[in-house]
ZANURO-461520 format. One record per residue (C-alpha): x, y, z; residue in three letters. Coordinates in Angstrom, 2 decimals. Layout:
N
PT       px       py       pz  res
PT        X        Y        Z  ALA
...
! end
This chain:
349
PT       px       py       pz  res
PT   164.76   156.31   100.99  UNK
PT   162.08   156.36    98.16  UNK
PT   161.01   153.44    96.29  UNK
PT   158.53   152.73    93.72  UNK
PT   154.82   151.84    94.97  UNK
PT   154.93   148.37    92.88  UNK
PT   157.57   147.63    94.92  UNK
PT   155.65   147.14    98.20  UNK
PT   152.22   146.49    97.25  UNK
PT   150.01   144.23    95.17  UNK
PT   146.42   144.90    93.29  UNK
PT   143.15   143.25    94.21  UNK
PT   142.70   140.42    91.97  UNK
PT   146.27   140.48    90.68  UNK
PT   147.55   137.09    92.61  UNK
PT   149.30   133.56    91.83  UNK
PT   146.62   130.56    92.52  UNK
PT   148.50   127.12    94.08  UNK
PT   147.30   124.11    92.29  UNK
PT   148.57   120.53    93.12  UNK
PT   147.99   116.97    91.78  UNK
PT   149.40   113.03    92.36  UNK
PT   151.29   111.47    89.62  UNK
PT   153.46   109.39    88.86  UNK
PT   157.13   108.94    87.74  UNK
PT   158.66   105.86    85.74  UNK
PT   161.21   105.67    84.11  UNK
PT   164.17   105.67    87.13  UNK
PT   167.20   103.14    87.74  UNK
PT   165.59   101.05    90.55  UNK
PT   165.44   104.03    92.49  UNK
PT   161.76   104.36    92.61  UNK
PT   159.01   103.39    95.26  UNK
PT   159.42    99.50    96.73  UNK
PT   155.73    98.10    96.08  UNK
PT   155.67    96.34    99.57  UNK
PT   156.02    99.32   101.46  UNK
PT   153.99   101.78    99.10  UNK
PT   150.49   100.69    98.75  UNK
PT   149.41   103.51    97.12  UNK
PT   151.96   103.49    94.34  UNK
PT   151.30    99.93    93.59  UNK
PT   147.97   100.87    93.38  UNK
PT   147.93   103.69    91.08  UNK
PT   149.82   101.49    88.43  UNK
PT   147.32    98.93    88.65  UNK
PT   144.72   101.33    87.86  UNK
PT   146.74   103.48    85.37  UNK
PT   147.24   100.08    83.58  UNK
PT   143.91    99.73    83.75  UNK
PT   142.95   102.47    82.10  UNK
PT   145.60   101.09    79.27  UNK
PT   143.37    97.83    78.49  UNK
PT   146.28    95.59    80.68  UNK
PT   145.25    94.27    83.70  UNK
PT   147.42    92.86    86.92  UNK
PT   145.16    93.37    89.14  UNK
PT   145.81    90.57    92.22  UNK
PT   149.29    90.12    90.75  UNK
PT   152.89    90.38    92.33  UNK
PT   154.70    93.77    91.28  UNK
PT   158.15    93.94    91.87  UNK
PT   158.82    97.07    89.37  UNK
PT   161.52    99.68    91.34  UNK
PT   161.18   102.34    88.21  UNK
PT   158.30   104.07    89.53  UNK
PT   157.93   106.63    92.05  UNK
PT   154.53   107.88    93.63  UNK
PT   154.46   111.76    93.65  UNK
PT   152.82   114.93    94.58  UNK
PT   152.94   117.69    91.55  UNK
PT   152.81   121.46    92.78  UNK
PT   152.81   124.68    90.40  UNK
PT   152.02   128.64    90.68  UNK
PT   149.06   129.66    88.42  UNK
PT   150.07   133.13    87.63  UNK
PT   147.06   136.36    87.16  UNK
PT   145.75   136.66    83.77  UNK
PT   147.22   133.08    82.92  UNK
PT   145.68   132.35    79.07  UNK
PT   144.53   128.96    78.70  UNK
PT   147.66   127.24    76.02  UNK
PT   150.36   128.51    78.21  UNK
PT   153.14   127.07    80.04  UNK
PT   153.94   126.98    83.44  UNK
PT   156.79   125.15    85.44  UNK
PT   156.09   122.42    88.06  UNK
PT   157.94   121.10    91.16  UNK
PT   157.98   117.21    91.44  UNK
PT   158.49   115.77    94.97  UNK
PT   158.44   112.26    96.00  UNK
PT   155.91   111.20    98.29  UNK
PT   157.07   107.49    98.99  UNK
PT   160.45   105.38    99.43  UNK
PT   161.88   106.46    96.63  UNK
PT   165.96   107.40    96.62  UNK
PT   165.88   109.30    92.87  UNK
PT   163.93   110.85    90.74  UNK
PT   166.60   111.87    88.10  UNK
PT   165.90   110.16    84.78  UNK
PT   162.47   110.13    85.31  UNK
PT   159.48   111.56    83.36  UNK
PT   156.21   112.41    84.45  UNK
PT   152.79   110.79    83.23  UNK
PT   150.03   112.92    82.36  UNK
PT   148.82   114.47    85.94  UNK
PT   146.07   117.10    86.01  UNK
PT   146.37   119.82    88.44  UNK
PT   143.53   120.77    90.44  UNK
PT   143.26   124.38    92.38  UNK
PT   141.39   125.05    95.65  UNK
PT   137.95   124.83    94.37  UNK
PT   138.48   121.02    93.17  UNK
PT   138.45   121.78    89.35  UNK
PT   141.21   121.06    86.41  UNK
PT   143.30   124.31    86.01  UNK
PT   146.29   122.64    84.21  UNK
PT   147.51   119.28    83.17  UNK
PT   151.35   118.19    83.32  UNK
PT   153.96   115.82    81.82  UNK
PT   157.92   115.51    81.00  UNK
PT   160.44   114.73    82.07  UNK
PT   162.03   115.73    85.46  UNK
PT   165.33   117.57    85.96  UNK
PT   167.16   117.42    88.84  UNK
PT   170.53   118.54    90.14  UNK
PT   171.00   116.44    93.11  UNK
PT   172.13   112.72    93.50  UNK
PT   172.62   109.84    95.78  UNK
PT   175.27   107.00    95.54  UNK
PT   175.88   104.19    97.79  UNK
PT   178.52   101.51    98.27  UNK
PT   179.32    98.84   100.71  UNK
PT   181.22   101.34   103.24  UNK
PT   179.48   104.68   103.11  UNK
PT   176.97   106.69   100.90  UNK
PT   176.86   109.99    99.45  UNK
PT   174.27   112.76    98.80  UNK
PT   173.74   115.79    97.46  UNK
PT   171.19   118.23    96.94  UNK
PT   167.77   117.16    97.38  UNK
PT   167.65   113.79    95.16  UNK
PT   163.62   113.18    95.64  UNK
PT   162.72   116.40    94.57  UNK
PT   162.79   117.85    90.82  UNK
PT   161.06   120.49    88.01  UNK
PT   159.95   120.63    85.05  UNK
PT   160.40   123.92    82.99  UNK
PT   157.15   124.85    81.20  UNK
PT   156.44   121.27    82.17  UNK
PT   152.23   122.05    82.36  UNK
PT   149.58   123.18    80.10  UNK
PT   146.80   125.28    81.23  UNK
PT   143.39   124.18    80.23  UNK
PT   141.25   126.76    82.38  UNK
PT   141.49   130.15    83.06  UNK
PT   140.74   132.18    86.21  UNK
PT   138.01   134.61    85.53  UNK
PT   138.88   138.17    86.59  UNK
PT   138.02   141.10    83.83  UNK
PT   140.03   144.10    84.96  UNK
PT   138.83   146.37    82.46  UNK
PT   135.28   146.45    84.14  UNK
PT   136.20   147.69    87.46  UNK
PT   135.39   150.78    89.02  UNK
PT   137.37   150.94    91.57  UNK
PT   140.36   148.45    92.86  UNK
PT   141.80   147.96    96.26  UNK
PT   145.44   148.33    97.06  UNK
PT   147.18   145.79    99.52  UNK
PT   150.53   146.46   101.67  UNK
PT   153.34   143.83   101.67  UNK
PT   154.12   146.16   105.05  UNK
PT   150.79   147.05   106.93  UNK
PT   151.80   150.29   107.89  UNK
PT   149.31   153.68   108.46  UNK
PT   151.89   155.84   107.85  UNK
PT   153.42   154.19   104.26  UNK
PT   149.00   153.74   103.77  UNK
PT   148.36   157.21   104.31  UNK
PT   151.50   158.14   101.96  UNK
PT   150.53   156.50    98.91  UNK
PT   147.12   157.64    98.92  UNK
PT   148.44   161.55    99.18  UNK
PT   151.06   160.37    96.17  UNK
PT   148.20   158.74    93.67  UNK
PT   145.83   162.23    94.56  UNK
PT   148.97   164.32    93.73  UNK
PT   149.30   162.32    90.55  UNK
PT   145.75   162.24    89.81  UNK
PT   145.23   166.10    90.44  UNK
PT   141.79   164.84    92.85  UNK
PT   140.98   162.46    95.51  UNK
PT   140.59   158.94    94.02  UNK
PT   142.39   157.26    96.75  UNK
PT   141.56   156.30    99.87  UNK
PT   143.27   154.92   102.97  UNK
PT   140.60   152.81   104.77  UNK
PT   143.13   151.14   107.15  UNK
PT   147.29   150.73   107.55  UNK
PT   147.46   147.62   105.07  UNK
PT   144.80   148.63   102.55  UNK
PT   144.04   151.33   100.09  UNK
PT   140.97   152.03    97.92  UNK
PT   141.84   153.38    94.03  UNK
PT   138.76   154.59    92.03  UNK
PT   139.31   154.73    88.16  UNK
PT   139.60   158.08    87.14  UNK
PT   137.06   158.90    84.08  UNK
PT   140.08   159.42    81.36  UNK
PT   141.06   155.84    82.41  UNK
PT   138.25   154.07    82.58  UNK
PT   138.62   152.64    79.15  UNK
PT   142.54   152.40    79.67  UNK
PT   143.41   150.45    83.34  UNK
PT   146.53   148.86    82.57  UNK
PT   147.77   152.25    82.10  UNK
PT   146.85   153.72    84.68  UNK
PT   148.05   151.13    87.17  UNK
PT   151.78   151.32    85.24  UNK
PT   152.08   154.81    85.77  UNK
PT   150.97   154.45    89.75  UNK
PT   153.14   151.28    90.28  UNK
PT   155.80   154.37    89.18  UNK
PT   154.99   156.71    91.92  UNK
PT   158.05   156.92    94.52  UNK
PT   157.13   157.12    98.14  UNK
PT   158.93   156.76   101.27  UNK
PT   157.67   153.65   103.45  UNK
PT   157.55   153.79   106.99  UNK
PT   158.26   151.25   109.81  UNK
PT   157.68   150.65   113.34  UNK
PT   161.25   149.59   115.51  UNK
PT   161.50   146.44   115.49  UNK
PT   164.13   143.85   115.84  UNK
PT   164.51   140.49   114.43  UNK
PT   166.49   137.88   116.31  UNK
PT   167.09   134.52   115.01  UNK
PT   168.17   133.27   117.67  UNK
PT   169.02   129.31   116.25  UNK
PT   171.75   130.75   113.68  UNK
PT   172.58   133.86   116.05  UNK
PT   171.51   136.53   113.24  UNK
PT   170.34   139.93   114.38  UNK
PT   168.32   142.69   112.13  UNK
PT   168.10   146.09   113.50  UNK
PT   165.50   149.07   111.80  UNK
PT   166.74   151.89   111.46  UNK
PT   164.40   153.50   114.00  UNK
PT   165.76   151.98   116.93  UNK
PT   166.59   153.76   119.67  UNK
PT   168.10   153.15   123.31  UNK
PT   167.57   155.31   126.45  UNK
PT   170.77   156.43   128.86  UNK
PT   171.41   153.06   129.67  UNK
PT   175.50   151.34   130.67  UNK
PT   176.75   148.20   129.41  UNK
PT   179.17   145.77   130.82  UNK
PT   180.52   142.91   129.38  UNK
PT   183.14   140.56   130.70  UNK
PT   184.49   137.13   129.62  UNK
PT   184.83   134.43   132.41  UNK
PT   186.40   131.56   131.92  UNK
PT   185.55   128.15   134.33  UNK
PT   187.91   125.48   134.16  UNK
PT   186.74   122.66   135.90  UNK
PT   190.00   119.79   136.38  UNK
PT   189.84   116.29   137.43  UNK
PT   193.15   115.00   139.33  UNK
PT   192.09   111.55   140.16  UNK
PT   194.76   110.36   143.25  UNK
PT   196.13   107.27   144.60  UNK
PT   195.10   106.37   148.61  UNK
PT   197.78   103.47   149.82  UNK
PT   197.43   102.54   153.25  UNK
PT   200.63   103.17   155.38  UNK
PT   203.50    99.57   154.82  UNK
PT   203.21    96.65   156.60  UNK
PT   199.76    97.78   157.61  UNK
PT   197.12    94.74   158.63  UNK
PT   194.02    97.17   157.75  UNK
PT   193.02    99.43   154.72  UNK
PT   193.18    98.80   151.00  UNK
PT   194.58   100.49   147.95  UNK
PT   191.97   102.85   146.69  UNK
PT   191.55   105.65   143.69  UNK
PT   190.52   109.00   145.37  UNK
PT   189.06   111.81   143.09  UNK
PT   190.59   114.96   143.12  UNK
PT   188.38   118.14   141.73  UNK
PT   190.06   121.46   141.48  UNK
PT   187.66   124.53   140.18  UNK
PT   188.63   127.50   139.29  UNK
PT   187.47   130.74   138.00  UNK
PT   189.47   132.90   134.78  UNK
PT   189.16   136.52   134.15  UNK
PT   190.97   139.04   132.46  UNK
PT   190.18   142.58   134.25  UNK
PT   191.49   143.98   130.99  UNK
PT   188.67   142.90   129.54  UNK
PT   185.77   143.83   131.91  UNK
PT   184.69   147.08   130.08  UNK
PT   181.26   149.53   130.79  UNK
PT   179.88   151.31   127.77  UNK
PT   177.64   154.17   128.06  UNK
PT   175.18   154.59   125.46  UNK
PT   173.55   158.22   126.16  UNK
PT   169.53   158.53   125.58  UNK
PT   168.28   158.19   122.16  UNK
PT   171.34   156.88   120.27  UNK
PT   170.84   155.00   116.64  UNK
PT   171.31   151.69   115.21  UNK
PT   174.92   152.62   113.89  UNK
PT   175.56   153.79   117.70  UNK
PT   174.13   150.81   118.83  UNK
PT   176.36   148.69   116.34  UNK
PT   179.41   150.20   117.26  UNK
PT   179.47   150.07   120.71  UNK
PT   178.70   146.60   120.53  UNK
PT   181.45   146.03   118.08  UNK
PT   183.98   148.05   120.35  UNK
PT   183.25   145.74   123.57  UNK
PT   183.72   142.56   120.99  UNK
PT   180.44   141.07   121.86  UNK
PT   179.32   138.02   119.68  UNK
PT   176.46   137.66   118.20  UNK
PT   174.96   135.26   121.33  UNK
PT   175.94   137.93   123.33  UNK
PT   174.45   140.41   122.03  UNK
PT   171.28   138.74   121.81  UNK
PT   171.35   138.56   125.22  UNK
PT   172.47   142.14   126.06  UNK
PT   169.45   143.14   123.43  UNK
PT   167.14   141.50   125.78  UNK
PT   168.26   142.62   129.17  UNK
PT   168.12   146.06   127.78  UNK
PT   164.57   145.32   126.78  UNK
PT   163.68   144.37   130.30  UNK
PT   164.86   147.07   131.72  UNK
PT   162.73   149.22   129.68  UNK
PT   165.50   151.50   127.78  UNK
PT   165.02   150.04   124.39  UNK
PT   162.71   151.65   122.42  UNK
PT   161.52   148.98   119.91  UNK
PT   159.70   145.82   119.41  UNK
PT   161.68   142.42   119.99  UNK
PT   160.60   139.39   117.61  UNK
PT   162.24   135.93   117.75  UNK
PT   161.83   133.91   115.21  UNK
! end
């Protein structure tokens, strides 16, 4: 299968920057922060009043309407300062809601310390949580909202594209193979050799003269190229949820299979000891009664021979035809493994 090269790789310099900041939210139906138990939020009022000409410093707050939070948002390439960007809001304290709520002015810093954006409105948010005197009920995630196009950017992230020589290409899928391909695709394009495989997750693009004064066009047309990615066998085994992915490259020396249900039923038949009438001796006493036994249904006690170098569909079916689960399978995945007839990398995550 042959997809486009924009699908699987991304351009030096051409990358989303994380910027974060603290804020806070007022505005909410006593569902915000309680004061005793969130210094910080008490404080930030007292300082944002502060800041406002009102002061309560040393006083008793009681206020539930505002909510201590932490303000996170994707600062995407070539960002112009004046544009919009969405934020995430997520509580950081006690507080049960945010809905209703609307963010004060919060700048949001970047890596490096410095002001990239600055954010405010109000928060929208899909979840809820209502209480009574006999139960309580939530849904979604209640403390946790957005804010479409809810920051400005003041600062831009300096990267001039147009004054490159040469860029570097990056792999979603380090692979030397899927490398080594798109190089040979962008030379055949090109009709010379400006790129460069210099290992299996990077490759080096020089600007071809015509294009030097025209970049963005000459990435469109390469992010157009078709090329057909390679991968290594591999299989992914989530073992928590019991979900199994299989490459296509998988493949499973002569090996047999056999899987059989049993079925231990373990039954307690707790009896009554009396001693024998008219007895002097011996008192009435409860003795347990365990009775084990062991179910099988020979019906069901098939072998499966999967011959040497058979496929994932093989694989599939023959697992399907002994009606192995996905637990099961898992495990039958493994103890081929061990015994060395599987051809392919096992990763749990």
């Amino acid at each position: 299968m042959q997809v486009r090269i924009k699908d699987i790789v991304t351009f030096e310099g051409v990358r989303d920057n994380q910027l974060v900041g603290y804020g806070l939210v007022v505005g909410l139906n006593k569902t915000g922060d309680r004061l005793q138990s969130s210094p910080f939020t008490q404080e930030s009022i007292v300082s944002m009043l502060e800041r406002l000409g009102v002061n309560v410093r040393g006083k008793n707050l009681g206020s539930h309407n505002v909510a201590a939070v932490m303000v996170t948002a994707d600062l995407p390439p070539f960002a112009r300062q004046g544009s919009r960007i969405d934020v995430t809001v997520s509580s950081i304290g006690d507080a049960k809601d945010l809905r209703g709520g609307t963010l004060l002015v919060t700048p949001l810093l970047g890596a490096d310390g410095e002001v990239y954006a600055v954010s405010q409105g109000a928060v929208a948010n899909g979840g809820f949580h209502a209480k009574g005197k006999a139960g309580k009920l939530t849904k979604g995630v209640p403390t946790s909202g957005r804010i479409a196009n809810g920051a400005i950017i003041e600062k831009e992230i300096g990267f001039d594209m147009a004054t490159q020589d040469s860029l570097r290409i990056s792999l979603r899928n380090p692979d030397f193979t899927t490398s080594m391909r798109i190089a040979e695709a962008i030379n055949t394009f090109t009709k010379g050799k400006y790129a460069n495989s210099l290992d299996s997750s990077t490759v080096k693009l020089s600007i071809p003269p015509p294009y030097k004064t025209d970049i963005s066009r000459f990435l469109s047309q390469i992010e157009q190229l078709k090329i057909a990615p390679d991968q290594r066998a591999k299989i992914i085994i989530d073992e928590q949820n019991g979900v199994i992915v299989m490459g296509e490259n998988v493949r499973i020396s002569t090996v047999a299979i056999s899987h059989g249900n049993l079925t231990i039923r373990v039954q307690e038949s707790p009896q009554v000891s009396q001693p024998n009438p008219f007895s002097e001796e011996g008192e009435t006493t409860v003795v347990d009664r365990t009775e084990i036994s062991v179910l099988g249904d020979d019906q069901d006690k098939n072998v499966t021979l999967l011959p040497a170098g058979v496929s994932l569909q093989e694989v599939v079916n023959a697992m399907n035809s002994l009606g192995v689960s996905p637990q099961d399978m898992i495990t039958i995945l493994r103890t081929i493994k061990a015994s060395g007839a599987l051809q392919a990398e096992i990763e749990v995550i």
